[in-house]
N, C-alpha and C positions, 0 to 999 in steps of 0.2 A: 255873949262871950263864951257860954259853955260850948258851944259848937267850936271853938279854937284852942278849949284847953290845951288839949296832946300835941296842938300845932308848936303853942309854945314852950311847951317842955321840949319837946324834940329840938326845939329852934337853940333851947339853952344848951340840952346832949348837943350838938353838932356844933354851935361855937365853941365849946370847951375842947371838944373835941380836935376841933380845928387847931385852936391854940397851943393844946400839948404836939401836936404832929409840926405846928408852925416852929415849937422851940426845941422838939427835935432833929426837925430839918434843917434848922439855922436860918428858915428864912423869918425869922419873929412871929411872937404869941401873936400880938397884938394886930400885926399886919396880917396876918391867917384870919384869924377873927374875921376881922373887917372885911376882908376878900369873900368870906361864907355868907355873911350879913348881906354883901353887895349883891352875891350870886341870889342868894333867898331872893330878896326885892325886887331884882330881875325876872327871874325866872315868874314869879308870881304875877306880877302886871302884865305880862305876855302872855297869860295861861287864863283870863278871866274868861273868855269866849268860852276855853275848852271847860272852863268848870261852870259854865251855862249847859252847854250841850249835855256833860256828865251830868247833871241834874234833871235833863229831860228825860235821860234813859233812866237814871237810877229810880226814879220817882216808880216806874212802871216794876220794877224789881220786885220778889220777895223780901222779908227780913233777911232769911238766908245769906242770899247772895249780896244782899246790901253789906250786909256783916263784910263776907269773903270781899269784896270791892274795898270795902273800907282797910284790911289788915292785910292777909295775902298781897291784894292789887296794890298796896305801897309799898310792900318789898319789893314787886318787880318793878314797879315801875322808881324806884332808888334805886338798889342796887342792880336792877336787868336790865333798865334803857339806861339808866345816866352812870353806869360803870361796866357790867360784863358787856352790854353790846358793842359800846363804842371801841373795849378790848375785843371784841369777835372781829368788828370789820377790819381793824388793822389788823389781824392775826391774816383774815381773808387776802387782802393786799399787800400784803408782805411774803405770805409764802412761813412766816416765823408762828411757831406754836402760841396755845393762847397763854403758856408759862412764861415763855421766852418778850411776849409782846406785853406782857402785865411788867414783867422784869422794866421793858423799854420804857415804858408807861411811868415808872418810879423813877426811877434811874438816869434815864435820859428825856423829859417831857418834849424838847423843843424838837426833835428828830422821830416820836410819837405824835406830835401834833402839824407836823407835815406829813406824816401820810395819814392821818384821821382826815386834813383839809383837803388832798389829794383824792379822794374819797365824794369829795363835796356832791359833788355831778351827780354819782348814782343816788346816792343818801336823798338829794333834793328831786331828782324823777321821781323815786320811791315814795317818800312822804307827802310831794305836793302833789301827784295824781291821786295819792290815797283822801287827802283832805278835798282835793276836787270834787272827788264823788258825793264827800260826806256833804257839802254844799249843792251838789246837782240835786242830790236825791231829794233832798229838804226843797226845794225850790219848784221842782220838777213834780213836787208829787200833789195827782190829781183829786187827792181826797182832803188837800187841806182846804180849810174852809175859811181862817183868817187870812188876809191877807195885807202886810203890812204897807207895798206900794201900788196897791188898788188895781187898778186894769191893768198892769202891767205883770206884779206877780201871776194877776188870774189867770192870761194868756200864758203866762208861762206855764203855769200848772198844767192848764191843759193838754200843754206837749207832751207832760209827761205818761198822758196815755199810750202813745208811741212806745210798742216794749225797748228797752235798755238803750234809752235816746242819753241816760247820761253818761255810758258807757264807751258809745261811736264818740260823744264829744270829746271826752277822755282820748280816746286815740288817735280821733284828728288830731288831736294839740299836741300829743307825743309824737306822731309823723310829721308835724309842722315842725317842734322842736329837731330831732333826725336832719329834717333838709334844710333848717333854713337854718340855726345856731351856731355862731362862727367857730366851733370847738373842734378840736381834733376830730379824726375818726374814730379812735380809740373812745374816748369819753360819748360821742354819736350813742357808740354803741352799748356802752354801759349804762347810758340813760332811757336807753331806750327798751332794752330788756329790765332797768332796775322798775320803771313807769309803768312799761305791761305787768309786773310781777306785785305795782301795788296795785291795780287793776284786779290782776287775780286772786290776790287777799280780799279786797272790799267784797269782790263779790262771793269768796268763800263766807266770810265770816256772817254777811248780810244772809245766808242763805239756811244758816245753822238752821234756824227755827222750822224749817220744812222737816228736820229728821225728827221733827218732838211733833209734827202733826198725824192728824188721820181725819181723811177727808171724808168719812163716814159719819165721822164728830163733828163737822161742821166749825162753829165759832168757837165750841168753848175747847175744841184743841187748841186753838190758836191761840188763845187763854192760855191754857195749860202750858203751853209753849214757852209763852213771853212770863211767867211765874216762874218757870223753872230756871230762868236766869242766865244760863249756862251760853247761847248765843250775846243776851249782851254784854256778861261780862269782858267775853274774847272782844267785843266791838271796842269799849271804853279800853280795853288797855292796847290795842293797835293804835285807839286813837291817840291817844296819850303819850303812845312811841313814836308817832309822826309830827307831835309837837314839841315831844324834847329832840329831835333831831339837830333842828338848827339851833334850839337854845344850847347844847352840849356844845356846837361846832362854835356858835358863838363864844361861849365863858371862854375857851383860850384867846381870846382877846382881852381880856381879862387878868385869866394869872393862865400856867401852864400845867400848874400841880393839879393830877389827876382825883388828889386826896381832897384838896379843898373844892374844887367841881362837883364832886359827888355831894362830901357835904352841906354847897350852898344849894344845888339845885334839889338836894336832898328836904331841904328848908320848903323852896318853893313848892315841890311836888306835893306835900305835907299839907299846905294849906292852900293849895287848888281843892286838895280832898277835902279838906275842913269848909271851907268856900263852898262844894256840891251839895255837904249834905246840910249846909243853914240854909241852902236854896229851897232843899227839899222840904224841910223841917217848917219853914217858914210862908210855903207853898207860892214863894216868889217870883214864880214864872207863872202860876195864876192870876196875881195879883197886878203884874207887866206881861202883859201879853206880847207884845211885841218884843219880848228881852232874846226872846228864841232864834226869834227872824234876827235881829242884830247880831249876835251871836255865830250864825251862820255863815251872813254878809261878810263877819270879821273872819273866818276860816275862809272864807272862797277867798278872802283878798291875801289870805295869808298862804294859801295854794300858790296864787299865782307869785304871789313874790318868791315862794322858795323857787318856781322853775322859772321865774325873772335872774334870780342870783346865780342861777348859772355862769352868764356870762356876765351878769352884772351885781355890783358890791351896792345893797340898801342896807344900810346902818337897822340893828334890830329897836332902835328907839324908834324910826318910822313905822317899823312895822307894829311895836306897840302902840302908837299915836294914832294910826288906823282901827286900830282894835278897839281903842277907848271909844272914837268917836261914831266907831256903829253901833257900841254899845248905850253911848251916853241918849243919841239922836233915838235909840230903838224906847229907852226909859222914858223921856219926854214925849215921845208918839204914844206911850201904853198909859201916860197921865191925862193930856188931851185925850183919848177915848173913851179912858174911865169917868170923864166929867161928861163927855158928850153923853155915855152911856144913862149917866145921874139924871141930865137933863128928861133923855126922852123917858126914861121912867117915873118923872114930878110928872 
């Protein structure tokens, strides 16, 4: 429980919180409350994969930067994914300043939250080519040595000696999406530059660690590299941006108040980080070896559902019900191992 303390203090700041703004805006304490509560609970069962993965990078971190991930990395990721961004992109497709669209955001939610959903298209190319790769590379890469569906991950790994084989797939799928998606052209095209652009992120930010090397130093740059923090930090909190994407587009099915959205997801984002660092503290992806590979499986499949939702509406309880069950199947594979592993060592 010490790993959650601050989860739940913040958790108490943010329904209180909620409540005073619910009984100044007339829409009820009570009923604010509960809307924060709901968004918290939400937003965190759909985020368990992503506070897998953040625990396999953080592990590798300094204190440092584990620090900066932990404080810094939950204000942006409260207040810069689950409020100023989703005011950027309306500001973007509107044409209206980010004063005037924060104003609309108060003011008017329902007339805000059509053009946030208007938006849908590029937001889901953006994030779900981004979390594609994050699952390619992990799948694709030929130095892993577990493998959790045996000959078949192996094969795949394999491929991944092919340079930037997860890359071409990424773009075939966003050229498939382009010609064959029954969408305007208009939206064609905005999914299709938003796709290439998270393309061009994965592979900026994947690439950081080359300007911390010197290949006259051999491994322990590469060390030096991956200590110094600074590439994964930027990795975890894009990641983190591509998975509140559709949880933000989501919660206005929910309520519309921009105030309680921030709040409740503000909840969730809080103890996905609480969630990373008991992982790490606890060395629980040691421990489940296979919790990583599940993890991953749950991002590829949540890739493909954001660029599924394009043209097609999956309720986000499916898409957490997918996430449990790669999660729960990966738990129960890394218990069977660890007994096999007991046996062959009696």
């Amino acid at each position: 429980m010490r790993d959650f303390y601050i989860s739940f203090v913040v958790t108490i700041v943010c329904v209180a919180l909620a409540a005073a703004w619910g009984w100044l805006s007339g829409a009820g304490a009570i009923a604010a409350a509960t809307l924060a509560l709901i968004l918290g609970v939400m937003e965190t069962s759909l985020s368990f994969d992503n506070a897998v993965v953040n625990a396999s990078v953080l592990k590798e971190m300094d204190a440092k930067w584990q620090f900066i991930f932990l404080t810094i990395g939950i204000l942006i990721a409260v207040f810069g994914m689950r409020l100023l961004f989703p005011v950027l992109i309306v500001s973007i497709a509107t044409g209206l300043g980010l004063g005037d669209t924060a104003a609309l955001a108060l003011n008017n939610p329902e007339e805000y939250a059509t053009h946030l959903s208007n938006a849908h298209t590029a937001i889901a190319a953006f994030g779900g080519t981004f979390l594609l790769l994050v699952f390619l590379s992990f799948i694709l890469d030929d130095g892993k040595e577990l493998h959790w569906l045996g000959a078949i991950e192996k094969r795949l790994s394999r491929l991944g000696k092919l340079d930037s084989l997860e890359v071409l797939i990424a773009l075939a799928l966003l050229l498939f999406l382009y010609f064959w998606f029954p969408i305007d052209e208009a939206e064609r095209v905005g999914a299709l530059v938003a796709g290439v652009g998270g393309i061009a992120l994965f592979i900026a930010v994947s690439s950081l660690d080359s300007l911390f090397e010197d290949k006259d130093k051999g491994e322990q740059a590469v060390k030096t590299a991956k200590r110094s923090g600074i590439a994964a930090f930027l990795y975890l909190e894009v990641l983190d941006a591509s998975f509140s994407f559709d949880g933000v587009i989501g919660a206005f099915a929910i309520t519309r108040d921009i105030v309680i959205i921030m709040l409740g997801l503000g909840i969730g984002a809080m103890f996905v980080r609480s969630l990373t660092v008991h992982l790490v503290r606890r060395g629980t992806l040691d421990q489940f070896v296979f919790l990583e590979h599940g993890a991953h499986y749950a991002i590829g499949a949540l890739a493909l559902i954001m660029l599924a939702g394009i043209v097609i509406h999956i309720p986000e309880v499916v898409t957490g019900l997918i996430g449990v069950a790669f999660i729960a199947l990966s738990l129960l594979s890394s218990v069977k191992y660890n007994r096999f592993k007991l046996k062959q060592e009696d």
